[in-house]
C-alpha positions as CSV (number, residue, x, y, z in Angstrom):
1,X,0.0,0.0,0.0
2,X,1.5,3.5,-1.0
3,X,2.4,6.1,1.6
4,X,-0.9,8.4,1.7
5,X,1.6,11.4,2.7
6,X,3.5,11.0,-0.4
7,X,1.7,12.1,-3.9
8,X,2.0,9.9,-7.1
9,X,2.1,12.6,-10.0
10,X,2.2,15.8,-8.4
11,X,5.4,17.7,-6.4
12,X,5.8,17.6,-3.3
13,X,8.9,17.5,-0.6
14,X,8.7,13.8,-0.6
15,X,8.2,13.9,-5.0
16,X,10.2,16.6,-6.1
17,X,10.4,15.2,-9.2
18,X,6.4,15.8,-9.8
19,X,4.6,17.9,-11.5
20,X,3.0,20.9,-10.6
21,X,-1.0,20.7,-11.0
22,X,-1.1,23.4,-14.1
23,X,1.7,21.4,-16.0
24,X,-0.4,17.5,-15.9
25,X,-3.3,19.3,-16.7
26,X,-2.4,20.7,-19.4
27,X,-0.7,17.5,-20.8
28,X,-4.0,15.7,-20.3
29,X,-5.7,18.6,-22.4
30,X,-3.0,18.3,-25.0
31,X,-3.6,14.3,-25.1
32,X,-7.4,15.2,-25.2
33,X,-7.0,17.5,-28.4
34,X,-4.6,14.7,-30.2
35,X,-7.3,11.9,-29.5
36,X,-9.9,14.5,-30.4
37,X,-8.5,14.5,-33.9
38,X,-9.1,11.4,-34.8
39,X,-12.6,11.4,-34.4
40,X,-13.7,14.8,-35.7
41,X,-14.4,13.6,-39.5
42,X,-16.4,10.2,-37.9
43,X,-20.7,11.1,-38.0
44,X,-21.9,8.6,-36.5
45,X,-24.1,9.0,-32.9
46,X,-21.6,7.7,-30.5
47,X,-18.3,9.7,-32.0
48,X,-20.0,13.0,-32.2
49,X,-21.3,12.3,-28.3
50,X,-17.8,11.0,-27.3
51,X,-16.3,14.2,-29.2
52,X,-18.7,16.4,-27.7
53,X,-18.1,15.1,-24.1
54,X,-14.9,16.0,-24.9
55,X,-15.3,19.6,-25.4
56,X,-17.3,20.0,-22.5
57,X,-14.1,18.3,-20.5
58,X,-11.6,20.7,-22.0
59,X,-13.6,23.3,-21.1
60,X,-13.3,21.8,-17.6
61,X,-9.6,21.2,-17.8
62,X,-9.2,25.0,-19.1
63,X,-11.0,26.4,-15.8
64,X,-8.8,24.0,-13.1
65,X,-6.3,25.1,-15.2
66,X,-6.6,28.6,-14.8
67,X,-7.5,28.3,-10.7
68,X,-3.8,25.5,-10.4
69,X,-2.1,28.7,-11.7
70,X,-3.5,31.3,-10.3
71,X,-3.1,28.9,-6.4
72,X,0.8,28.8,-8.0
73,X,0.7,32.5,-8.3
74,X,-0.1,33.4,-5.0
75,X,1.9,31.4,-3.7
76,X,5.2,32.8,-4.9
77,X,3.4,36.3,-4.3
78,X,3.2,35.5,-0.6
79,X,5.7,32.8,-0.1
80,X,8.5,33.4,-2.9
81,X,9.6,30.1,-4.5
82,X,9.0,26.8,-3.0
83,X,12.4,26.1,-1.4
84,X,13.3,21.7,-1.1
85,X,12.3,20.3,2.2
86,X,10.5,23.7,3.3
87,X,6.4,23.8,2.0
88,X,4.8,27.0,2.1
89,X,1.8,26.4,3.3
90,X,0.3,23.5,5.2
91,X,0.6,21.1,8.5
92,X,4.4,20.1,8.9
């Protein structure tokens, strides 16, 4: 069983090779748009509702996006740059 303390994807003290949470999302939205391509010329029913769900999730992604940077922002506003071993906010 994995250490609940320690994140799988995103950065932390413990995973400082992770990601920040603007960066993976925007990967998945970049994976999104490839896939996307593939299906934009097929008509029938259940590719046009697959592609549509997936407009309504980039839309999504765009938004958490947009609120994973602006968290980022204030952080280094308040805090400066995350510094290894040291997190800015949050229970020690």
């Amino acid at each position: 069983m994995s250490d609940p303390k320690v994140t799988t994807f995103l950065a932390t003290d413990e995973n400082t090779d992770g990601w920040r949470l603007e960066e993976i999302l925007r990967v998945i939205q970049h994976d999104i748009v490839r896939r996307m391509q593939k299906i934009t010329g097929d008509s029938r029913p259940e590719a046009r509702a697959v592609l549509n769900n997936n407009i309504a999730i980039l839309g999504n992604l765009s938004d958490c996006i947009a609120r994973a940077e602006d968290s980022t922002q204030l952080l280094d506003r308040a805090f400066g740059p995350h510094k290894d071993g040291e997190p800015r906010i949050g229970v020690l």
